[in-house]
Every structure is written in C-alpha cells, then in structure tokens.
C-alpha positions in Angstrom: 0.0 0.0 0.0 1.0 3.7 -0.8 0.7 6.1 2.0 -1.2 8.7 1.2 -2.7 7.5 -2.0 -6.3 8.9 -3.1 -9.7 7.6 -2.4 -12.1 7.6 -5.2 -14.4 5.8 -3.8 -17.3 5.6 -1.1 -19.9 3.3 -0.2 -23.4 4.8 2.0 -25.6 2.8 3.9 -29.0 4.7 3.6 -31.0 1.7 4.1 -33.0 2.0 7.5 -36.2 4.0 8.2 -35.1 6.1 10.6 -38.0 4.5 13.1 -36.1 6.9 16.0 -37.1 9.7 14.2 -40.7 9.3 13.5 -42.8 11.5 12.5 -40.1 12.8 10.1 -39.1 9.6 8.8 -43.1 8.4 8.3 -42.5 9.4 4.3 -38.8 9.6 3.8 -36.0 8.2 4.4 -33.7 9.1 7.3 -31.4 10.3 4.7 -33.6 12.5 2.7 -34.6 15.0 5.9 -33.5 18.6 5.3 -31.2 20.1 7.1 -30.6 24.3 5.9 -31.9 23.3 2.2 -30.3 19.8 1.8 -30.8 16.6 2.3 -28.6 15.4 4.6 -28.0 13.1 2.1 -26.5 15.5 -0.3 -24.4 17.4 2.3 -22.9 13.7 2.6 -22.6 13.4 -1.4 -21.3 17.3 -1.4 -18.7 16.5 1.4 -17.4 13.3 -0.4 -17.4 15.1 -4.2 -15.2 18.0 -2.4 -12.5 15.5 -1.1 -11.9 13.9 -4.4 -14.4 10.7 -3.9 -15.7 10.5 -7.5 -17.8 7.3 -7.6 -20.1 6.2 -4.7 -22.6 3.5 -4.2 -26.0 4.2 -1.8 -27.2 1.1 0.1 -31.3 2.0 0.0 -34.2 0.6 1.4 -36.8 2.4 2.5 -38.4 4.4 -0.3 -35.5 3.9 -2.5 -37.1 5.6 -5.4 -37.1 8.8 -3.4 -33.4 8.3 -3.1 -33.3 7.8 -6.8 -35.1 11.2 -7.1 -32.6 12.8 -5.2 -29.4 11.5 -6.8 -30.3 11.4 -10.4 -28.2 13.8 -12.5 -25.1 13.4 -10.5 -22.3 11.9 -12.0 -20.5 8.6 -10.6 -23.8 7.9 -8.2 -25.7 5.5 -8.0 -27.6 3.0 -5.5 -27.9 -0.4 -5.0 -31.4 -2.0 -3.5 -31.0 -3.8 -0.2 -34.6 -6.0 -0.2 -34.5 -7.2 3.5 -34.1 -3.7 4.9 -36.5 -4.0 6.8 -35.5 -7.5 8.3 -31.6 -7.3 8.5 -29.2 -4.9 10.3 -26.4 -2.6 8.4 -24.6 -5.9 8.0 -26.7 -7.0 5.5 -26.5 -3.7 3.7 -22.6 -4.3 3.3 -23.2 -7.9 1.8 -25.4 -6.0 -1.1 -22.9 -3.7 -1.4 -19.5 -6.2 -1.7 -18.4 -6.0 -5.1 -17.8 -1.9 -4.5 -15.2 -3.5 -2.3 -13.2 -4.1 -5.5 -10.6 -1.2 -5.0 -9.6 0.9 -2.2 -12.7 3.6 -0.5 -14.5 4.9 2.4 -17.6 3.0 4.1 -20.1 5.8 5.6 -23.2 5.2 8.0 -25.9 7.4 5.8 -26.7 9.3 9.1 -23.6 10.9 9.4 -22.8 14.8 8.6 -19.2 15.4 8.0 -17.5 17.8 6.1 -14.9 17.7 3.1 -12.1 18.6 5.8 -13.0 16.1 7.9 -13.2 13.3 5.2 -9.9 14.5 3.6 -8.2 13.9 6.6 -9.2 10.1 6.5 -8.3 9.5 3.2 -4.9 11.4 4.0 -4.1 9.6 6.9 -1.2 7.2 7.1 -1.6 4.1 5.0 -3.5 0.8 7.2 -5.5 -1.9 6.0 -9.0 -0.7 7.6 -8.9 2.6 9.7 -12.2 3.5 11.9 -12.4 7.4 12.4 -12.9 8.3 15.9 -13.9 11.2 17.8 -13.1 11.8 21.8 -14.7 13.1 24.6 -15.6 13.4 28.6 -18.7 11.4 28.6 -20.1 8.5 26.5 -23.9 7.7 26.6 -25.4 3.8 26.3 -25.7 4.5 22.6 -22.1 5.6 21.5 -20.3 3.2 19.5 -17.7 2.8 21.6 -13.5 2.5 21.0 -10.4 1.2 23.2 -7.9 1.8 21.2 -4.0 1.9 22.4 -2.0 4.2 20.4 -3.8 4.2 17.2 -4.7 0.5 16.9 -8.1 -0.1 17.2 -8.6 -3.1 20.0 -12.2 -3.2 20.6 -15.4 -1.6 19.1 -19.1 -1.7 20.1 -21.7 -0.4 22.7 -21.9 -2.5 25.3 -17.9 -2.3 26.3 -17.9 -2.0 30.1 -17.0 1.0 31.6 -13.3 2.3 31.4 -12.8 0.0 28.4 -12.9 2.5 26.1 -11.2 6.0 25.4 -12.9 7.4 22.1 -15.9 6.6 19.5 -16.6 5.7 16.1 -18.3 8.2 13.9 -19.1 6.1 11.1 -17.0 6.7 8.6 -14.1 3.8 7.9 -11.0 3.2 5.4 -11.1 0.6 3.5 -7.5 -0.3 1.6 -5.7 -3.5 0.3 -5.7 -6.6 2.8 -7.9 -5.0 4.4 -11.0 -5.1 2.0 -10.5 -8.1 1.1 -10.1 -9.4 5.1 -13.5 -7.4 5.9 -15.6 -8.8 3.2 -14.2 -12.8 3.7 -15.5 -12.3 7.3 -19.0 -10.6 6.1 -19.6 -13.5 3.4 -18.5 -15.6 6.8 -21.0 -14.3 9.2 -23.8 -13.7 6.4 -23.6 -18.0 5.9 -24.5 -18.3 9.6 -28.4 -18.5 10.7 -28.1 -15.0 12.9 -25.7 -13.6 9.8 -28.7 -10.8 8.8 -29.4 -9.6 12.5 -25.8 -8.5 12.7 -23.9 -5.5 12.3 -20.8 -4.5 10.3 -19.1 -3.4 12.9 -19.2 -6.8 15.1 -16.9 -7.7 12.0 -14.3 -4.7 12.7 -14.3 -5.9 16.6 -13.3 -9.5 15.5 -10.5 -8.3 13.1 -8.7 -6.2 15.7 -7.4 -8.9 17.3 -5.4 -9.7 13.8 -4.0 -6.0 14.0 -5.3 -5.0 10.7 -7.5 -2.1 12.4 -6.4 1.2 13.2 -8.0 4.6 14.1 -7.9 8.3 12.8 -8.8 11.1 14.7 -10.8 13.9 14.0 -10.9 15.5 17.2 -11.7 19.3 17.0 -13.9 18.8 14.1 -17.5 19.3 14.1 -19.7 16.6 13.0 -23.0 15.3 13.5 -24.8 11.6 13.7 -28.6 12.3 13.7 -30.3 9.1 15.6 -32.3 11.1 17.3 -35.2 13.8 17.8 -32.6 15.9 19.9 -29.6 15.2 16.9 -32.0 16.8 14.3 -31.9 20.5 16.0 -28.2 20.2 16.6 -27.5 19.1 13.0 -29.9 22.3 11.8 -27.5 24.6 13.7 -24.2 22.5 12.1 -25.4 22.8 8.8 -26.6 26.4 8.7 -23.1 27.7 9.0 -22.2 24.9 6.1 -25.1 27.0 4.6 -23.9 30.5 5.3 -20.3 29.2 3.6 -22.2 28.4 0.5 -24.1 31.5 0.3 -22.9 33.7 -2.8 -19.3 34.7 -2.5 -19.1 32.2 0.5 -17.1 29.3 -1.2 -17.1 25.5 0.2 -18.4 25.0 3.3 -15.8 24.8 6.1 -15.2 22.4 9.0 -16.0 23.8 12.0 -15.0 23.5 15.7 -16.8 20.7 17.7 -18.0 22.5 20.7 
C-alpha cells in the first residue's frame, strides 16, 4: 500500500427507516430529511465530491425511489437496493454492497454529517489496511459506538464495552484499503452464511479483526460533525449545517469544518 494514495471511492448505507425519528421519517427516508436546504444526504454526497471521492454507491431501502429522485443527474452515483431492509441490520446492507469493495474507499453510515475537511483527513491519513475514524470526549452515553484503542490501533469496538474499556468513539465513517477489503468482506460473506448472519452488524466484523491488528484509528478530534439518531440530533444538525449554509451562500465558497463545541 501507498501512503497517502487517493480515495475515489465511497460506499453509504442509507438503508434503514429512521424508526427513532418518526414523524419525520413516516414518508422519507432518514437520509432524505432537510437540514438548511439539503438533504442530509446530499451534504454527505457534497462532502465526499469535495474530497476527491468520484464514484459512490448508496445502500437503499426504505423508499429507495425517493433516493433515486434525489441523486439522479449526478455523475459517478448511484444506488444499489437492499430487499431485506427492513428485516436485516447494516450488515446485510454491506453484503449488497461487496463487489464496491473491489478497490480501495471509504464506508459511511448514511446518518452521518461530516464535512470535506474532515473526510480529507481520513483519506490522507497514514496508510492501514481498515482505519475506523474516531472522535473523543468526557462522557459516552449507552448509545455511542464505543472504542479502546492503544495508540492508534483499534482493539475493541461496540456499545456495550464495560466502563473504562474504552477511550474514544466511532463516527461512522471507515478506510477501507488492500488486505484490508478483502479481510472485511471474507468475514461478512462468513457471518452472512450463519443463521443470525442478517441480525448483525458490520461493525461486530471490525471488533473480530482487531485482534489480527489489521484495524487502526484516525482522529478527527476538534472537528465538528454530526450523527442524527435522534429527535434531539435533528436540532443540533440544523444549527451544524446552517453555518455549512452561510459558507455556500454567494461569495461564501465550500463550506468549512467547524469547531466541535
């Protein structure tokens, strides 16, 4: 692997309903709500076009012909139907999507605002097999996807690690490169043959390869981003993405990362 070579690619999982979100999500997508005149769904697609990533692949689901709506006219995009959305957790989403695993590229949850700074720093990082962005700080709640990493190897990953097992969290947004790709989606096909293989989740697969050494961490402490899960996520991605907004205003130029307060 090259260090520092260019990520072209991305995959999206935009899949789920959004159920925590209801009644915004009764018609739409999770993906599709607006936040400052965008879909949050296009401030991903914006973010990723900015950083260089000129081909991605969206994992839909619910209402995937809204989706289709949404995307259509943009060049390198396009989405791939996950039937048992409804049924199957993300992992199943990353099964539809495994043959975009043919070359090196970034794997994003689809409810996760970032800007272009903060995914040029992942693809700019050093070179690793998989890298898991993380973020820190003082307090984790029940539903943070947990991280105890030492150094910047990534040991273990997932909600439920007990208390002062873990010193950062995921954001959603992995590297993909090499070995690594091709180690990630051997263990998916793997866990997909096994009777409980849909009810999973991808990142039970990143916790199992850690103890081969393969996973490492990138940190994007200081930069503001935004998972919206939540009713009380919604208002505080608003407020992120209005200054994106003001940024793109006439004269304004590409929206900016901004501090994480």
């Amino acid at each position: 692997m090259i260090e520092g070579r260019a990520i072209r690619r991305a995959v999206i999982l935009s899949a789920g309903k959004g159920s925590r979100l209801l009644p915004l999500t009764e018609d739409r997508p999770k993906c599709l709500i607006d936040f400052s005149g965008r879909t949050l769904l296009e401030w991903q697609l914006d973010a990723l076009e900015a950083a260089g990533v000129a081909r991605v692949d969206i994992v839909t689901g619910f209402k995937p012909d809204m989706v289709d709506e949404v995307i259509a006219g943009r060049s390198g995009v396009s989405t791939i139907f996950n039937p048992f959305y409804h049924v199957a957790d993300n992992l199943g989403s990353v099964w539809m999507a495994r043959r975009s695993f043919d070359e090196d590229l970034l794997l994003l949850n689809g409810d996760t605002l970032v800007p272009p700074d903060l995914v040029a720093r992942v693809i700019a990082a050093p070179a690793a097999p998989i890298r898991v962005t993380i973020d820190e700080k003082e307090d984790y709640d029940d539903d943070d996807m947990k991280v105890l990493r030492d150094g910047d190897r990534l040991v273990r990953i997932g909600k439920k690690l007990p208390t002062g097992g873990y010193n950062a969290e995921s954001i959603g947004v992995l590297r993909f490169q090499g070995e690594g790709r091709r180690a990630f989606i051997d263990a998916v096909e793997a866990i997909m043959r096994t009777p409980a293989g849909t009810a999973d989740f991808y990142l039970r697969v990143i916790d199992l390869l850690a103890d081969t050494g393969i996973v490492h961490t990138t940190s994007i402490r200081g930069i503001a981003w935004q998972e919206v899960d939540f009713p009380p996520d919604v208002e505080a991605a608003r407020a992120l993405t209005a200054g994106w907004a003001r940024d793109l205003a006439p004269g304004g130029g590409p929206f900016r990362a901004q501090p994480r307060a």
